[in-house]
N, C-alpha and C positions, 0 to 999 in steps of 0.2 A: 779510603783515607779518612781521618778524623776532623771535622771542621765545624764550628758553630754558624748555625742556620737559626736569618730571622725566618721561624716557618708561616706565622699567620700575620695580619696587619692588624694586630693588637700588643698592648703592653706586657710586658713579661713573654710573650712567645718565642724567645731564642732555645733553642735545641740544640742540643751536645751528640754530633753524628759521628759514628765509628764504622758504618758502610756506605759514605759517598764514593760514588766514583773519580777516582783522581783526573783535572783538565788533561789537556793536550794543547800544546805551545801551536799555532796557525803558525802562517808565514807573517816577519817579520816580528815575530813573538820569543819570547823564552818562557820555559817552566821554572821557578825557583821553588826549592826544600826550604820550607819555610822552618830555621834555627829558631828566632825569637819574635814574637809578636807580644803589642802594648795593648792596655784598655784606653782608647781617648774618650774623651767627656763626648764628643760623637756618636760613640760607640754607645754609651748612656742614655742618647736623650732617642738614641734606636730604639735601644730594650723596653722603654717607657714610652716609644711609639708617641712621642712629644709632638704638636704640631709643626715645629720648625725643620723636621726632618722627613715626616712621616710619607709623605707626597713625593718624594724622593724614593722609595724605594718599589718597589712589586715583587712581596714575600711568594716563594721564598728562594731567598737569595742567601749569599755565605757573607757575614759583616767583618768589618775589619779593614783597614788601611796604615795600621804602623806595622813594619816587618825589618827585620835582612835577613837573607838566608843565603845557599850556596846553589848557583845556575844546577839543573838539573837536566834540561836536554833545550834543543836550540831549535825553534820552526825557520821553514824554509827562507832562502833571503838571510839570514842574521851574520852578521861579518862582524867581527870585532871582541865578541866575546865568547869563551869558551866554559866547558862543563867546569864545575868547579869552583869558578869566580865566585866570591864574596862581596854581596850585595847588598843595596837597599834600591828603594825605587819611587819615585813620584809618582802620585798614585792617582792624582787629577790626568785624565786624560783628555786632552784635546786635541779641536779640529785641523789650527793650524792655518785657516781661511780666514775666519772673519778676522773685524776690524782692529779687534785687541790684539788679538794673534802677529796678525799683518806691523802692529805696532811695536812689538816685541813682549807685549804685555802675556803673555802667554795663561797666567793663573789668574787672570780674569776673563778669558777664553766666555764668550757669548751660550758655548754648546759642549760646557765643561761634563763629561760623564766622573766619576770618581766612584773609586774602587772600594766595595763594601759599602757603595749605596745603589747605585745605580746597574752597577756589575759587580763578578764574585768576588768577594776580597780574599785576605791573609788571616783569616782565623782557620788555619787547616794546616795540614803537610803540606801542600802545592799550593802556588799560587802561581798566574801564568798573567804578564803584563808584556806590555810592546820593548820591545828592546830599546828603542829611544829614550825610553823611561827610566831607564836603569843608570841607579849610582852607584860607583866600584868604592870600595872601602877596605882601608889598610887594615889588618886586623890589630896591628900592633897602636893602632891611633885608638880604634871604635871596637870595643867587644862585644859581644852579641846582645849584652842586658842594656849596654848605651844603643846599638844597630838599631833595637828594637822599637825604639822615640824618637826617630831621626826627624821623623815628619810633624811630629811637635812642638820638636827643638827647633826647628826650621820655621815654626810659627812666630816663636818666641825671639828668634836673629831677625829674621822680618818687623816686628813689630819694632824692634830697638832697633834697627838698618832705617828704620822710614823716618825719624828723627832728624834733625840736620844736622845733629851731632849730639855725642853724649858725653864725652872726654872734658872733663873742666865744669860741669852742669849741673844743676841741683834736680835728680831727677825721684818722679813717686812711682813707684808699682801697686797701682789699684787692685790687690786680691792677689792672694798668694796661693793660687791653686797649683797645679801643674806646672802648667805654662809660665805662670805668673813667678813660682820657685826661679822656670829658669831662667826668665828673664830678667831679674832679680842676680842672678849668676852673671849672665853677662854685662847689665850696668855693671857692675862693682869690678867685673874682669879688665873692661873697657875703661876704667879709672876717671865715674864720673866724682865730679864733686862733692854730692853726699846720694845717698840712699833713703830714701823714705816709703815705707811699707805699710800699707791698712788693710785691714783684712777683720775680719770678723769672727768666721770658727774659729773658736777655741783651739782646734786641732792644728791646723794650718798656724797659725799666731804661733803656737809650743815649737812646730818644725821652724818658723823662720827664724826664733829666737835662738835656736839652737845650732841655725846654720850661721847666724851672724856673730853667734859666738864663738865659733871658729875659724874665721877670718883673721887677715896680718892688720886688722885697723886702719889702714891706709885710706878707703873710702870711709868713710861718716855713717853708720846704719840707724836710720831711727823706726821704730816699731810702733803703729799706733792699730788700736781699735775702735770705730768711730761709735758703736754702740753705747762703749763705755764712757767713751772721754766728751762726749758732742762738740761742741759750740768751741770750748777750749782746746781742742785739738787744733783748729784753725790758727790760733793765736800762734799755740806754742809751734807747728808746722811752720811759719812764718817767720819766726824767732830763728828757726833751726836752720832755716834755709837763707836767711837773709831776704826776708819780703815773698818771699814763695818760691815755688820750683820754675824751672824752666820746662820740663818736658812733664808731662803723665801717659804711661801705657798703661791704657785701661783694658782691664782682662774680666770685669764680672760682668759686664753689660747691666749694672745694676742704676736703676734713676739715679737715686741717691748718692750714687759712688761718681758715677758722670757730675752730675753738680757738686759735690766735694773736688771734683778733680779742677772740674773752672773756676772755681772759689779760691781756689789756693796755685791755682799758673799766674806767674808774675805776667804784665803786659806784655807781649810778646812770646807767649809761650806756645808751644805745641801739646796737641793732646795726639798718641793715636789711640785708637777704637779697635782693639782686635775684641774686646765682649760684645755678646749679643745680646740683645735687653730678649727678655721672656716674650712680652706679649710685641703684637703689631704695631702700634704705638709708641712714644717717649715724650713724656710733661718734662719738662725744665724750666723753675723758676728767675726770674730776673735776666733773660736770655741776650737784652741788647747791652746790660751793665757788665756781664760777666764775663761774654763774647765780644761780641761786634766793638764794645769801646775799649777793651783789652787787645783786639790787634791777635787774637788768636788765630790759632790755624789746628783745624779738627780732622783729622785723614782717619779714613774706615781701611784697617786693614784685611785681608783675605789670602789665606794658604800663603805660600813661599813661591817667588819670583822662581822662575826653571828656565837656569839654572844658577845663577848668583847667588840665590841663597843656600845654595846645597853648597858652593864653592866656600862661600867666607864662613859658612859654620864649621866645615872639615876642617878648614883652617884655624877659627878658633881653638877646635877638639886638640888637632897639635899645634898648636904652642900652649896648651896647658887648661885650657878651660874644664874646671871641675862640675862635672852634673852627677855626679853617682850618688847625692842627700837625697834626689829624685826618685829613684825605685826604692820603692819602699817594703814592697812583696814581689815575690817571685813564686808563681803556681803553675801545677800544669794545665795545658789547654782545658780538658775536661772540669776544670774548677773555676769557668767563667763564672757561673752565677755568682761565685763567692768574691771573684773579684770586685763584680757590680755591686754587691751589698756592701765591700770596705770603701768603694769611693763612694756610695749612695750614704754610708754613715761619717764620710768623710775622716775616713781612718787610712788613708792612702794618698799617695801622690800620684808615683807609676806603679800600674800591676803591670808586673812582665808576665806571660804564659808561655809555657812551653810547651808545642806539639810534639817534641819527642820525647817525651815523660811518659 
């Protein structure tokens, strides 16, 4: 079969393979034909063998973790599902024992393995996960180019699900990457009070303006750049929102963007934290004024709740929630590099790839 391999434990080392040997589904396992697979910003900071990741994996292994595709044969033990079924899959696997687990917290699992880092993932024809793991999907709701970002999209419900509410809220989306597009999608679906977006690439900034220009106007969108605007953005951010926002989901992990985001939550606001800052570390200035005497509340978020969040995003999908400004390219598998070079130039949102191209 055809699948990308990171092959060495260095930067740039993923391999475009056309003779791996295709898995075989164990007991309690399935095979799935893998239709559509995404590039996540994971899948990036792989290629570039980033330290946040790198320790994570022992090359060479097959990367990749966003997919759906169509079950292909069933290991021993599997009840419930048949050849054929149209799928996605949570791709964090866990033990199911310890104490998160035992709690119901499942995707912060102690002795989380995930797929396309720690084992094979979905950049290939096959990919073989536990049958537990598996999401059925209508095809008339989720077509193979949305199938294909379930598990991003499922970052992005998480991060606005962890809120205490958004409906009626003046809320900001810190970075309008991927994730951040659709989260961004779902404030405004979820009919918060107004929208406020900062972001900085120029590329990202042109797609949000263009996605906000095609809205019914109903939610409030305002568009900033902190690069450009500094010090005045605050003001007018404050202006626009009536004294500040209520909520920020922060998606760049960037210093700067975290203290823009405390600077501008009204007392009482919520931040969550789905970015990751670069380094080990994070400096923040004026930390007891902007926090602790504001009454905030700061939650780090991680992956998608399994299975709630797979539940209320399917549900989003039908009754209407539009994500399709998100894929922005569609390649076949064999054109991964080129997809890492459109999001490494930031000329992309979602690369879909297709192994049967």
């Amino acid at each position: 079969m055809q699948a990308i391999q990171m092959a060495r434990p260095e930067a740039g080392a993923a391999v475009f393979l056309d003779n791996l040997e295709a898995p075989t589904a164990g007991a309690g396992e399935v095979r799935v034909r893998v239709q559509k697979t995404a590039i996540c910003g994971t899948d990036r900071h792989i290629y570039h063998w980033d330290p946040s990741v790198a320790p994570m994996l022992s090359p060479p292994v097959t990367i990749g973790h966003e997919f759906c595709g169509f079950i292909d044969s069933l290991g021993a033990g599997v009840e419930g599902w048949e050849e054929g079924d149209y799928v996605s899959a949570e791709m964090h696997i866990v033990c199911g024992r310890c104490r998160a687990c035992q709690a119901g917290n499942h995707h912060i699992c102690e002795h989380t393995q995930i797929a396309g880092l720690h084992r094979a993932g979905c950049f290939a024809e096959y990919v073989v996960v536990p049958a537990a793991n598996l999401v059925r999907l209508d095809p008339q709701v989720v077509p193979p180019h949305i199938g294909s970002f379930l598990d991003a999209l499922g970052n992005a419900v998480h991060t606005v699900q962890s809120a205490s509410s958004i409906a009626g809220r003046h809320v900001l989306v810190s970075g309008y990457g991927a994730i951040g597009a659709m989260s961004a999608a779902v404030v405004e679906f979820e009919g918060a009070k107004s929208l406020t977006i900062c972001e900085v690439l120029p590329s990202h900034l042109q797609r949000a303006k263009a996605w906000a220009a095609g809205l019914s106007g109903q939610v409030p969108v305002y568009i900033h750049n902190p690069l450009e605007e500094g010090k005045d953005m605050l003001e007018q951010i404050r202006q626009q929102t009536q004294g500040g926002v209520d909520v920020v989901l922060e998606m760049s992990g960037a210093a700067a963007a975290i203290q823009t985001g405390m600077q501008l939550l009204y007392p009482g606001g919520e931040m969550m934290q789905l970015g990751i800052p670069s380094g080990v570390g994070l400096t923040l200035q004026n930390f007891s004024k902007e926090f602790i005497f504001k009454g905030l509340t700061w939650k780090g978020i991680l992956g998608r709740r399994m299975f709630a969040t797979w539940e209320e995003m399917l549900s989003l999908l039908s009754r209407g929630l539009d994500v399709e400004h998100i894929v922005t390219h569609r390649l076949p598998m064999s054109a991964f590099h080129e997809g890492i070079a459109l999001l490494d130039r930031g000329e992309a949102h979602k690369v879909v790839l297709d192994p049967t191209a």
